[in-house]
C-alpha positions as CSV (number, residue, x, y, z in Angstrom):
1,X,-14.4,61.3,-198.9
2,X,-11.1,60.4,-197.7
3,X,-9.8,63.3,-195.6
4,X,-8.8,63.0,-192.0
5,X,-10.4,66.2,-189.7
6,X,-8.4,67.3,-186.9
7,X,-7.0,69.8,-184.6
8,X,-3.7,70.6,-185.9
9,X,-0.5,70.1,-183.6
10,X,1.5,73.0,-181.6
11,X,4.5,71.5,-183.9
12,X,3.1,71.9,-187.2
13,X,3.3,75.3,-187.2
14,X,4.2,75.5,-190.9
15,X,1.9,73.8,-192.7
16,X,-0.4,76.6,-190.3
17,X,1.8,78.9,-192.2
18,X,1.8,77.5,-195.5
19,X,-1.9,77.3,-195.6
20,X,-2.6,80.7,-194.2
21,X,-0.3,82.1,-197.3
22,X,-2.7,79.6,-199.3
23,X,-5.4,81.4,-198.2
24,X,-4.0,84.9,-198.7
25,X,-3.5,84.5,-202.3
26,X,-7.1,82.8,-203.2
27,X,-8.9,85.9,-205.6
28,X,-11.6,86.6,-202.2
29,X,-8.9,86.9,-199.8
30,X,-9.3,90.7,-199.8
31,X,-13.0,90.1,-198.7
32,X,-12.2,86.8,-196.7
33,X,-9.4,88.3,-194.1
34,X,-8.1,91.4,-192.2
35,X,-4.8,90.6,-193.2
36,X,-2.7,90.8,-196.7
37,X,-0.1,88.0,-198.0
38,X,2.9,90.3,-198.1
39,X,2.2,91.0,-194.3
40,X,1.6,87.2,-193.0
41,X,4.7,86.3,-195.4
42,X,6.8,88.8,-193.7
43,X,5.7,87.2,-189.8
44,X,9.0,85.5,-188.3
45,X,8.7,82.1,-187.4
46,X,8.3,82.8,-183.8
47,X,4.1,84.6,-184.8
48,X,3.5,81.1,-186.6
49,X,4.8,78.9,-183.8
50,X,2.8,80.8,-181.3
51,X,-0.5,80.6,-183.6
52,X,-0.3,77.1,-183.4
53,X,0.6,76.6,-180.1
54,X,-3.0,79.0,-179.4
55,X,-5.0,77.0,-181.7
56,X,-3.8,73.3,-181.2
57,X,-5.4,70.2,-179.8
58,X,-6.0,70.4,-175.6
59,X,-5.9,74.5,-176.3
60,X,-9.4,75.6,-173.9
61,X,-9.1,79.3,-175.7
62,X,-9.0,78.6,-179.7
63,X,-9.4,75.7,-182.0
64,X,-8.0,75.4,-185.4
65,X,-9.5,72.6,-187.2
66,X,-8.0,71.1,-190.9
67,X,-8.7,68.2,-193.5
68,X,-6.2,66.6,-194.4
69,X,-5.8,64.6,-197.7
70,X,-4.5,61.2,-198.1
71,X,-1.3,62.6,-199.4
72,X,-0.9,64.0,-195.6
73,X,-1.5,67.5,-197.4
74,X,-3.7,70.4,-195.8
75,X,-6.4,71.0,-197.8
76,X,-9.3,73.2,-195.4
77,X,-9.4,75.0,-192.1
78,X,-10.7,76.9,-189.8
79,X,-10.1,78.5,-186.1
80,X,-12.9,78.9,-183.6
81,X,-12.1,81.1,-181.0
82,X,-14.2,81.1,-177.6
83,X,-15.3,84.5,-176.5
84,X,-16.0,85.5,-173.1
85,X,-19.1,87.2,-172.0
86,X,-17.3,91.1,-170.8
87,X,-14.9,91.2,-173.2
88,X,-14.4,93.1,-176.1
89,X,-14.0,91.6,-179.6
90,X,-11.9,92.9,-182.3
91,X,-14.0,95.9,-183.8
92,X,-14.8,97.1,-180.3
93,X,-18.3,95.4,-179.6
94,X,-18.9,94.2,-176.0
95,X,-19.4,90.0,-176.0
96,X,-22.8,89.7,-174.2
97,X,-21.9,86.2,-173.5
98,X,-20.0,82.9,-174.1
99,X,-19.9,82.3,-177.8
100,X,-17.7,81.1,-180.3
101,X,-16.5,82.7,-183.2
102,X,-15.7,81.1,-186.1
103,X,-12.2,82.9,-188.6
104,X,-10.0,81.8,-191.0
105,X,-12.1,79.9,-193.0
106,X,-10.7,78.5,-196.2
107,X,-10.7,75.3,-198.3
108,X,-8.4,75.0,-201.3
109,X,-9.7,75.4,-204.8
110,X,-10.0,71.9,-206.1
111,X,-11.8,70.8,-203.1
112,X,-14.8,72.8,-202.7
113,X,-17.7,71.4,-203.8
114,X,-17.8,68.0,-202.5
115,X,-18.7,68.9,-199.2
116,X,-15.4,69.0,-197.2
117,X,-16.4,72.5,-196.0
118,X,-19.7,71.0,-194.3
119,X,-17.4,68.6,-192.6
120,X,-15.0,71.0,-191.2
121,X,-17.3,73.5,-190.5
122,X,-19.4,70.4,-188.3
123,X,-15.9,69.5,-186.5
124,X,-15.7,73.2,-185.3
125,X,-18.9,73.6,-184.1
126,X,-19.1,70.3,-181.8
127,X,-15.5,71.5,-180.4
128,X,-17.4,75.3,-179.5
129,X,-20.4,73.0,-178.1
130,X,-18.1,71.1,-176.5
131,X,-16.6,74.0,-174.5
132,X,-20.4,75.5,-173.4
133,X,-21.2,78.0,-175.8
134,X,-24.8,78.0,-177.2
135,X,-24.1,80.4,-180.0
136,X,-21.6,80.3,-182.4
137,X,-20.9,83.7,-184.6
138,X,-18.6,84.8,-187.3
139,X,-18.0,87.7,-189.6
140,X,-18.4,88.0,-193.2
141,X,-18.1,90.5,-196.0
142,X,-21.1,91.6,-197.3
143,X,-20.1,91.4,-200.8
144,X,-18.7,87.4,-200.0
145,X,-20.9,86.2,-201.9
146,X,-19.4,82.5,-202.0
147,X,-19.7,82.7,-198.5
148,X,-22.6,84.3,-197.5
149,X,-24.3,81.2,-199.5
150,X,-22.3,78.6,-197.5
151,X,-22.7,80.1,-194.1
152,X,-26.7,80.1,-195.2
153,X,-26.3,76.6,-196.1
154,X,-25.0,75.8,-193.1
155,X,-27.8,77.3,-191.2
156,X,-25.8,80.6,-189.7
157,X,-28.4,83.8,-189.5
158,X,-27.6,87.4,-189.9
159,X,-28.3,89.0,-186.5
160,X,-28.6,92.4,-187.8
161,X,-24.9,93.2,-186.6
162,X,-23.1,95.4,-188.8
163,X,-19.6,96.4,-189.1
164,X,-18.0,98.9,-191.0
165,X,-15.3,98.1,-192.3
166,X,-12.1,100.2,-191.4
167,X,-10.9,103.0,-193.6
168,X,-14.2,102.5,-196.0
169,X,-17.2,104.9,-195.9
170,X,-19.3,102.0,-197.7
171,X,-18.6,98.5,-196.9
172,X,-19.2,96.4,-194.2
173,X,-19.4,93.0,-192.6
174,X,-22.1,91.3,-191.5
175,X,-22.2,89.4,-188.2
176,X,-24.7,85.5,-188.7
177,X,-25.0,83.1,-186.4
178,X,-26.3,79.5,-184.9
179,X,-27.2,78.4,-182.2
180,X,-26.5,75.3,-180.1
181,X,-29.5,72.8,-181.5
């Protein structure tokens, strides 16, 4: 495998753009994200700048982590955010304590399957260790299917957290987890 796995840069800020629009149009994207293409594609440059800024290497609150191909192109991603114990996360649950929370996940069509996602997914969770979590969460469809198989893989647990999922009577996501080994 000849990727490079990184942090991205606060001044790459669009290629975080042009991957998140990558993302956005993949088929699971309705399942996968909170957020539509025509509304990401409609953010100004300012939103994008300041994502990256948030999620760049030396950030303490967020991480976003990428592979990049030979070809210097982005080809995976994803952000862990560190979550403070007393706060509330995005559907309104209390945080109980330090954790971090894995989003944004996505690898590009032609290169799943050859185990880039493992890679990524082990960058992000040594950063979260890193900054003194001991659990490490995210949030997933439950109708993901792709990813409910992955994040199984990968050795994340459903903790019996469910979330419904805003304006629908009958789907949810599903909270799993790891621990710190």
């Amino acid at each position: 495998m000849n990727y490079t796995i990184r942090s991205i840069r606060a001044d790459e800020w669009a290629a975080v753009k042009e991957l998140r629009l990558a993302a956005l149009r993949d088929p699971v994207a309705p399942l996968a994200y909170l957020e539509t293409y025509d509304t990401a594609a409609a953010r100004p440059d300012s939103f994008w700048q300041e994502r990256a800024a948030g999620g760049c290497e030396g950030a303490d609150g967020a991480q976003q982590i990428i592979a990049e191909g030979p070809d210097g192109e982005w080809v995976g991603t994803l952000t862990v955010l560190l979550e403070e114990a007393g706060t509330t996360d995005w559907a309104g649950y209390e945080i109980e304590r330090k954790q971090g929370h894995i989003v944004g996940v996505y690898v590009r069509p032609e290169c799943r399957g050859i185990g880039l996602t493992e890679v990524i997914f082990d960058a992000g969770l040594e950063w979260a260790w890193a900054h003194g979590v001991d659990r490490v969460r995210l949030i997933v469809h439950e109708e993901n299917g792709r990813a409910l198989r992955f994040y199984g893989k990968a050795g994340f647990v459903a903790s019996g957290v469910v979330i419904p999922l805003a304006g629908s009577t009958d789907e949810r996501e599903l909270e799993m987890v790891i621990e710190r080994p």
